[in-house]
N, C-alpha and C positions, 0 to 999 in steps of 0.2 A: 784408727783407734780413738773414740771418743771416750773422755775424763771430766770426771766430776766434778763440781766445784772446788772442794775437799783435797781434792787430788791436786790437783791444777796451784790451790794455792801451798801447797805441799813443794810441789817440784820448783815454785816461784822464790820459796824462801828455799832452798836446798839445791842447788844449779850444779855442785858437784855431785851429788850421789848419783850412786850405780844406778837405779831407778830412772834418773834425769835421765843419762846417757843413754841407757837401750829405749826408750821412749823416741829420743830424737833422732837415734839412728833409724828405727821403724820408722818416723815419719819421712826419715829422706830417701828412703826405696822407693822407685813406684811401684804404684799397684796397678796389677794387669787387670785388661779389659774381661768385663763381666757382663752379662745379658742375661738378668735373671726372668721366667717366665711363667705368668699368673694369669690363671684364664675364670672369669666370673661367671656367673651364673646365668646371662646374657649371650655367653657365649664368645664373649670380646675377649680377645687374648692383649694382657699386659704385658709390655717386656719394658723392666728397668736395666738402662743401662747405667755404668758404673767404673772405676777406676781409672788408668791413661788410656787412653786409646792412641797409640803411635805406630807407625807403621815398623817401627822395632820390635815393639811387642806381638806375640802370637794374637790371633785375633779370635773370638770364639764363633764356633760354629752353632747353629741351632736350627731345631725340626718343628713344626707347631703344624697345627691343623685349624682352619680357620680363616674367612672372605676380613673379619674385622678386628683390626690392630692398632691399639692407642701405643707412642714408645712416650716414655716419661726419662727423665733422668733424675739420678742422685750420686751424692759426692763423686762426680765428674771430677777427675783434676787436669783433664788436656785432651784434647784432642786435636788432629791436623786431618787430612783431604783422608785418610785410610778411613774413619766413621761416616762421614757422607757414602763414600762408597762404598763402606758394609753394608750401610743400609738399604739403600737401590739395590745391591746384591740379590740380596736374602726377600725385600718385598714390594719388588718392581710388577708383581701378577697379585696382588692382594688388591681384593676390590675398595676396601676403604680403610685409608691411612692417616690416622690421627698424629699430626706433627705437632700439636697447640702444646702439648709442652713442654716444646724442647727450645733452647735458647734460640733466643732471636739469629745468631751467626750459624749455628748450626741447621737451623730450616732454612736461612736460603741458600746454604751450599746444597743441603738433600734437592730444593726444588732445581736446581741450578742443573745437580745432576740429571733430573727428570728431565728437563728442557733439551739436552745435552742429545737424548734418543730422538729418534723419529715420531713414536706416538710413545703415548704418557701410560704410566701403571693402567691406567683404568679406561687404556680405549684397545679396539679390537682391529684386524690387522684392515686396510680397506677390500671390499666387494671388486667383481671384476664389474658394476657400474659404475659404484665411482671412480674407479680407475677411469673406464671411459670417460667422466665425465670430469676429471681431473684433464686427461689428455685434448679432450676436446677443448675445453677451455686455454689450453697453452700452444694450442693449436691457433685457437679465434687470435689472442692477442699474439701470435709469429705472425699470420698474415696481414692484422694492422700494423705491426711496425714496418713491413715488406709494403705494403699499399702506402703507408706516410713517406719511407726514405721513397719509392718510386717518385710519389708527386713531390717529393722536394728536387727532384733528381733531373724532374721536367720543368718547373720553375725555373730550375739552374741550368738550364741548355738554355732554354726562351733568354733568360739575362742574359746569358752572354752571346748569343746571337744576337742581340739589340747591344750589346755594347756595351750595358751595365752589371756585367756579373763583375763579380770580386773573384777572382781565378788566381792560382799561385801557377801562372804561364813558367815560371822554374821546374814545376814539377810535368810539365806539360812535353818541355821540351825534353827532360831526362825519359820520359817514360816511352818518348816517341823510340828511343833506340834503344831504353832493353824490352820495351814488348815487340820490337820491329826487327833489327839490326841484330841486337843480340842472340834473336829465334830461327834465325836462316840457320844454320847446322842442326838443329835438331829435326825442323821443319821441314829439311831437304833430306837427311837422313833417313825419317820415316816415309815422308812422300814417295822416295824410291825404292825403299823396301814395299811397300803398301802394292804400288804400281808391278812391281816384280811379282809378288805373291800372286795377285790379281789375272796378271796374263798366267802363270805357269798352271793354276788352276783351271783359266779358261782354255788352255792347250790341249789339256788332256781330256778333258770332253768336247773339242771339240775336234778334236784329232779323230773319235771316233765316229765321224760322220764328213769326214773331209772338209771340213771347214775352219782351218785353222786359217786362210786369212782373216778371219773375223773377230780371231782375237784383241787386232787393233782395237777396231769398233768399239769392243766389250771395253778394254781399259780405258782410252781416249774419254767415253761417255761416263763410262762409270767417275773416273779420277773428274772430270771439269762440273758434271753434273755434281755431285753428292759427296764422294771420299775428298776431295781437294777440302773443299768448305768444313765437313765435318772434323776429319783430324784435325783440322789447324784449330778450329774451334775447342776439340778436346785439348788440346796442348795448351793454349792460353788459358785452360783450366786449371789446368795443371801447375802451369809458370807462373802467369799472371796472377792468376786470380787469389791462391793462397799468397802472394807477395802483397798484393792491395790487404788484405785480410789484416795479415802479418803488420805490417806500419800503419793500417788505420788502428789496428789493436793494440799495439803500443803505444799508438797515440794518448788513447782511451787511459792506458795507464798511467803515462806519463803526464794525465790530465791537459793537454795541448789542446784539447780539444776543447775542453773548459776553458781555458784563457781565450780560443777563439769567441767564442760566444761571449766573455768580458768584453771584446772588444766590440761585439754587434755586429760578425762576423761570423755570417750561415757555415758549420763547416762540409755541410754537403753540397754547396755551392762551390768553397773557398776548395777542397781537398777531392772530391768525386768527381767532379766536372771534370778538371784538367786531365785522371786519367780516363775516364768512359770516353772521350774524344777520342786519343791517344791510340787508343786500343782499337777503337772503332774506323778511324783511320788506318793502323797498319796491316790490322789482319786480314781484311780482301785481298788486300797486296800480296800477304802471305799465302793466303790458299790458292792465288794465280801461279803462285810459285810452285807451291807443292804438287798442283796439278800438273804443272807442267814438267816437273821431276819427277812426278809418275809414269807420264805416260814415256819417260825416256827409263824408267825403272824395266816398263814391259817389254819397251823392245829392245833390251838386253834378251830377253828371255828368248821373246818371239823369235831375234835374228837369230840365237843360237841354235833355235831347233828349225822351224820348215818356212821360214820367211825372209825375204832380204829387206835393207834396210828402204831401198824405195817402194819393196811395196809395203813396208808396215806404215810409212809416213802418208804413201797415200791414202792410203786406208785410213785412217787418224784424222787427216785433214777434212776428207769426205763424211766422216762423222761425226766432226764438229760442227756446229752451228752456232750465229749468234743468239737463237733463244737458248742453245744449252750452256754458255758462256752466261749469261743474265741469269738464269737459276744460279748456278755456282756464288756467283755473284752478290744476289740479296742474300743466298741463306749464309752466307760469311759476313755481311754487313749485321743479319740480326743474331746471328753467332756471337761476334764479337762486344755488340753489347751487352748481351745476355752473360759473357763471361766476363766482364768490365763489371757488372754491377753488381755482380754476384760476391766478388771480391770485396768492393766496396761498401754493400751493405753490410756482409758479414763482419767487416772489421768496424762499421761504425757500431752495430749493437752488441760487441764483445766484452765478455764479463775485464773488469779489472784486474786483473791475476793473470800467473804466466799459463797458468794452465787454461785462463778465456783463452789467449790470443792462439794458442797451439788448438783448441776447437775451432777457434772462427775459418784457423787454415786449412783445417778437416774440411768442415765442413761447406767453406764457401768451395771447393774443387766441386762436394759431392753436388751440391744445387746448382753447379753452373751444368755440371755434365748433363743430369737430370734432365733440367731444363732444354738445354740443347738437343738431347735427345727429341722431350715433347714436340719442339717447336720444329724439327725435322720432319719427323710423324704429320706434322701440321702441312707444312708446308708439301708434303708428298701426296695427300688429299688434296687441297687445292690446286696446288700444277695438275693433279689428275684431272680435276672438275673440268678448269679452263684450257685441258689439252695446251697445257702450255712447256 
């Protein structure tokens, strides 16, 4: 309610009359939000805003037609966070929004809002090029970060084979028995399942051409060649590899890893080293093992149905050799890095937050599996090449 001068010095000499009072009671009500709407000859649509705007008050709705919207204000008496986000509301799709006259606190919470979404009132959603070309680009910079921790990761072997790495030999020693010592029950577990499965499928086809001594054969080669190396290789995927993830990603959070580098101390030297050894050390060990609890998986199998137990071992024996021993062998040796470093990488570039370090553990299992796969693939062309 605007008063006159008249008035004004009226109610100033008379503070008791009835007049005073319902004047100052009107002014202590608020007034509910208003959005009045004027559209020029241009075509610009004006909308004055006006009274409290509180997220107690009802808030006004409104319909207009029109790409181009100036908002202005007049006798404002409050407003909190419900006005910014009226506003984004109602003209987050209008192509051009005039904020210049609205209070300085209130345009930067509207822009604030804006920032808040993915893309802003006046962009359009992306193309499926830019997508690729979004993807491609976070594509390039994964596999430079994956090419720099590599060569830091070979730096840090070379030092400490010469004698000069910085190594926490603490974590070297722990790691040695939960990637080693601690993984014999699961790794005999599955090995003799695996091995079992293996001959009882090879029984039955081979039953139907009378050759079920040859089931030995088939598990003994398959388990020493390929399934020994592989499963133990998935499994340290699976154990290992999210557990490196998991405490290097913690690290990250608990900034540990920043105090190493205050000190001038590489932490992919000082924390990856110790376990990629670790790892790379036990698990041939382990796929020796599993292999060999396989191939006692199969002749369960074998002895129960048309074999005894001397002739399944001779048979076994005679189809092992030392080259199929030596394949088993390397693809466990570059198994076991592969899932060593996969851990390790993923936990040194893990966002800060609890939700990075539960992805790094995702996903360091899924690139080590991956990986082990390929390099399987790999390795089964080249034994093919060199009939080895």
């Amino acid at each position: 309610m605007r008063l006159s001068l008249r008035d004004n010095a009226f109610l100033l000499e008379n503070p008791t009359s009835p007049k005073y009072l319902a004047i100052r009671m009107s002014q202590t009500q608020p007034v509910p939000p208003r959005a009045i709407i004027e559209v020029d000859s241009h075509g610009t649509v004006h909308i004055t805003l006006s009274g409290e705007w509180k997220i107690s008050n009802p808030l006004p709705s409104i319909s207009f037609k029109g790409d181009k919207v100036k908002l202005r204000v007049e006798d404002l008496d409050g407003f909190d966070s419900s006005l910014p986000a009226w506003i984004h509301h109602h003209f987050q799709n209008v192509r051009q929004l005039d904020l210049e006259s609205l209070p300085p606190r209130l345009k930067s919470l509207v822009n604030l809002a804006e920032k808040s979404t993915t893309w802003d009132s006046g962009s359009r959603p992306p193309t499926f090029v830019e997508k690729f070309g979004i993807w491609g680009i976070d594509s390039f910079l994964s596999w430079q970060r994956a090419m720099d921790h590599i060569g830091q990761t070979a730096v840090g072997l070379w030092r400490t084979l010469l004698g000069r790495g910085r190594v926490n030999w603490n974590d070297f020693t722990l790691q040695l028995q939960s990637s080693g010592v601690d993984a014999l029950p699961i790794v005999a577990l599955l090995g003799f399942l695996t091995g079992l499965i293996m001959a009882y499928v090879g029984l039955i086809q081979l039953r139907q051409v009378g050759a079920t001594i040859y089931v030995a054969n088939l598990v003994a080669l398959a388990m020493t060649r390929e399934m020994g190396a592989l499963m133990t290789g998935v499994i340290t995927c699976g154990r290992t590899s999210t557990a490196f993830a998991s405490q290097l990603g913690s690290m990250n959070v608990s900034q540990e890893t920043d105090a190493l580098r205050a000190l001038g101390i590489n932490p992919v030297e000082y924390l990856a080293v110790p376990r990629i050894l670790a790892v790379t050390l036990m698990v041939p060990l382990l796929s020796i093992f599993a292999a060999f609890i396989g191939i006692f998986g199969g002749m369960v199998v074998a002895c129960a149905g048309d074999l005894s137990v001397n002739q399944y071992l001779t048979q076994a024996i005679k189809a092992i050799s030392f080259k199929s021993f030596l394949v088993g062998f390397y693809k466990s040796i570059a198994f076991a890095f592969i899932a060593a470093w996969a851990g390790c990488y993923r936990g040194y570039v893990a966002q800060r937050s609890a939700l990075g370090v539960g992805d790094a553990a995702t996903t360091a299992a899924v690139l080590g599996i991956t990986l082990i796969v390929i390099a399987d693939a790999l390795f089964a062309v080249i034994f093919n090449l060199y009939n080895f």
